[in-house]
N, C-alpha and C positions, 0 to 999 in steps of 0.2 A: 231120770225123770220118768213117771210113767205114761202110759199110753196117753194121747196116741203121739207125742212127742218122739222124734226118729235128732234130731238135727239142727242147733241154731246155726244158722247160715250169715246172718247178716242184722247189723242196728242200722236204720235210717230213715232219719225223721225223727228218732224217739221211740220205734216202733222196732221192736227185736221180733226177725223173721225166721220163722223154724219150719223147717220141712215135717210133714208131719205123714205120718202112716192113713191115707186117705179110705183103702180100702176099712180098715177098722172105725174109719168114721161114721161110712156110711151102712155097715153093718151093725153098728152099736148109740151111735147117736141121732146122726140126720142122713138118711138116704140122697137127701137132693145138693147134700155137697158134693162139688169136682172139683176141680182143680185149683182153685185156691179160695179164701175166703177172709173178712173179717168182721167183731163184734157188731157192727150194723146190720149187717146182712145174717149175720149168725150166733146169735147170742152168747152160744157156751165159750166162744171164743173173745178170754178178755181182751179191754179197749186198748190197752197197749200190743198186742201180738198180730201181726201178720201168719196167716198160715198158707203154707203150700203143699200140695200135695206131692208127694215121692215122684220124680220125674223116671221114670221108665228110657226115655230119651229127654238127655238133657240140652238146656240149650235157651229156656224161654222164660227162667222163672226171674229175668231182669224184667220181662215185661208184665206179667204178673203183678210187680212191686209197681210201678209204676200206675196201673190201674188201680191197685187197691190204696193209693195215696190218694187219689183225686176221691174213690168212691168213699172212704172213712170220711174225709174234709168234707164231703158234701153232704153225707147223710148226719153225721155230726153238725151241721147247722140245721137240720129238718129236709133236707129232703127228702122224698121217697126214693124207693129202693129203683124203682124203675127210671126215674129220670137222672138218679146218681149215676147207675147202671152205663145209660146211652153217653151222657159226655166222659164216662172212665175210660168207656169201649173208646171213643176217640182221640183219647190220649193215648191210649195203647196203641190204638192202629199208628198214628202219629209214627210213633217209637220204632211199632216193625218197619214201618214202611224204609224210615232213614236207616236203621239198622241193615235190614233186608237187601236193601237199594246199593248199602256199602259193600256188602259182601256180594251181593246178586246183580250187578246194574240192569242183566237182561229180565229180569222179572215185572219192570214195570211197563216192559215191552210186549210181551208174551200173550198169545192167545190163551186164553185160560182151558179152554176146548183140548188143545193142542200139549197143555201141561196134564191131563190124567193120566196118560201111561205112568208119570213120575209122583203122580199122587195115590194109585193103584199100585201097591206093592205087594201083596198076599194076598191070592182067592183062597176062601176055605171050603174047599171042596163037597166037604159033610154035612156042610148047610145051605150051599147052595144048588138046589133043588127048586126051578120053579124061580128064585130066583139070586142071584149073586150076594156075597155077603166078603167085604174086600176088608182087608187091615189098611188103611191108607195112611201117609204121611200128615198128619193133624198140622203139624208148624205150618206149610205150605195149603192149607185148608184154610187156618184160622188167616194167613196170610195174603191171601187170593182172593176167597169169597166170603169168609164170616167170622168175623173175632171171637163169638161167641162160642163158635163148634168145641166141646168137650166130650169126649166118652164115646160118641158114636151118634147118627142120624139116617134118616132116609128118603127118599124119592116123593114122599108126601109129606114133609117138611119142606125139605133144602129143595131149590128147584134147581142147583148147580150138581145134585147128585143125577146121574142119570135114572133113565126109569128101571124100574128093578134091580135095584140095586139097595144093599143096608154097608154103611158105612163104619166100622171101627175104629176110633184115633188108635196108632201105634204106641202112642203114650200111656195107655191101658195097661195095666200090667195081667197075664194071663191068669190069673187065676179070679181076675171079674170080668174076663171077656163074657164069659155066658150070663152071668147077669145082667148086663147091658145090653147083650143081643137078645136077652128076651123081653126085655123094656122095649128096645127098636121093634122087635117083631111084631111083639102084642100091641102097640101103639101103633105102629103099620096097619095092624088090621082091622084097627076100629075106625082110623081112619079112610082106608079105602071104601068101609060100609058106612062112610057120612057121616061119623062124628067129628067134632072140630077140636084143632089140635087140644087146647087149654085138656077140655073132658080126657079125654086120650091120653095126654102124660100123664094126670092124676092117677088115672085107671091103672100105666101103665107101672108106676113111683109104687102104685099098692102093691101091685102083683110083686115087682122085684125087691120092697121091703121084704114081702111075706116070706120068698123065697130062699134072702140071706138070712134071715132068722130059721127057715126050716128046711135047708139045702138038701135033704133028703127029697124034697120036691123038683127041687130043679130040672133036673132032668124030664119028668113028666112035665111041667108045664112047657118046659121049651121046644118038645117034640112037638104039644097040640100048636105053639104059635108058629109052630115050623109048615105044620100041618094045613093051617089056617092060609097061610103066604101062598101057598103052593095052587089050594084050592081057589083061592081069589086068581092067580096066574092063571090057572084053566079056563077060568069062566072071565078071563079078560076086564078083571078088575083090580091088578094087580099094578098095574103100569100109571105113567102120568104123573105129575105135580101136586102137590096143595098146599105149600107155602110159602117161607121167607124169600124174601131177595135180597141180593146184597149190592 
C-alpha cells in the first residue's frame, strides 16, 4: 500500500488500525498531525481507519486506540473537536492510570518533583545554550502531568516543565527532532515577548511547515530561534511559566 501506510496492526470496533509513517504526514499532508489521529479530526483520514504514528518507543499505542474510540463516537454524533477531545483524554487517562498502576503501583504515590531525574533522560548539549533542551521520557509525561504532551513543549506552556528548559518526547524519531525544536524554540520566543500561546503555535506550525518543505532552511532558522532563547535568557526573560495545568 502506498504512503504513508507502514502497518495494519489491529481491527476493533470496525476500525482497522495502521501504524502509519507520521513523519511523511506532516511533511506532505498536515503538519499538526502527532501521534495518532482519525477522519473527525482529520479528514484525509478515512471514516473507518485509525492511524498511529510509528512509535519510536513502543509501548502506548493500546492507549491511543482507546482515545480515538470515544473521540470518532463523539464527533461522529456532532460534537466539536474540542469537547470530543477532553472526555477521549479521560478515558485514556482512565486506561494509563489502571494500566500504569498495574505495572507501577508506586506511581500513584510519587512526588512528581522528585520523578524528573527519570523523566530527564538526554541533555543536548549543542542546543542548550542559554537554556536546556532535554529528550524526556513522553510515556511518564503524558502519564504524570498531561495526556496531551506529543513531540515536545516548554517552560511557557507546560508549568510542570521547569523553567528553562524545551522538552523533547523520546518518541520522536530523530530525524524530526529539529523541526520540533524549532517549533518549541520559535514559539518560546514569542511567547516570552507576550504573545499568547494560540498566535505562537500558529506562528510557530508556519515556520516548521515552511522548513520541512524547504529543509535547506532549517538549519538557519533554528540557529536564529537558538539565538533568540539565549538572548531572552540574558536579558531575564527567558525563565518562568505561562500555561497549562494539569
Amino acid at each position: 500500500m502506498d504512503q504513508p501506510y507502514i502497518k495494519h496492526i489491529a481491527n476493533v470496533s470496525g476500525f482497522d488500525v495502521w501504524v502509519v509513517d507520521g513523519k511523511y504526514i506532516r511533511g506532505h499532508i498536515d503538519v499538526e498531525f502527532t501521534n495518532f489521529g482519525q477522519h473527525y479530526r482529520f479528514p484525509f483520514i478515512p471514516k473507518n481507519e485509525f492511524w498511529i504514528d510509528k512509535e519510536r518507543v513502543e509501548g502506548e499505542s493500546d492507549f491511543y486506540i482507546e482515545h480515538l474510540l470515544v473521540e470518532h463516537r463523539l464527533m461522529a454524533q456532532g460534537m466539536s473537536y474540542n469537547e470530543a477531545i477532553t472526555k477521549a483524554s479521560l478515558a485514556e487517562r482512565r486506561y494509563r492510570k489502571k494500566v500504569d498502576f498495574l505495572q507501577h503501583p508506586h506511581l500513584s504515590k510519587i512526588d512528581k518533583d522528585e520523578y524528573l531525574p527519570q523523566i530527564h533522560k538526554t541533555l543536548l548539549p549543542e542546543y542548550s545554550n542559554g537554556i536546556k533542551v532535554w529528550i524526556v521520557d513522553g510515556r511518564i509525561v503524558r502519564g504524570l502531568f498531561f495526556i496531551d504532551f506529543t513531540q515536545g513543549g516548554h517552560d511557557k506552556v507546560y508549568d510542570f516543565v521547569p523553567a528553562g528548559e524545551v522538552w523533547l518526547d523520546d518518541d520522536l524519531v530523530e530525524s524530526e527532532r529539529k523541526y520540533v525544536l524549532l517549533h518549541e524554540l520559535h514559539e518560546r520566543a514569542l511567547m516570552a515577548r507576550g504573545m499568547d500561546y494560540s498566535k505562537a503555535h500558529l506562528d510557530a506550525s508556519s515556520i516548521e511547515e515552511f522548513c520541512r518543505q524547504n529543509p535547506g532552511q532549517l538549519q538557519e532558522k533554528l540557529k536564529d530561534a537558538l539565538e533568540q532563547n539565549k538572548a531572552l535568557a540574558r536579558n531575564g526573560n527567558g525563565n518562568g511559566t505561562n500555561g497549562h495545568k494539569e
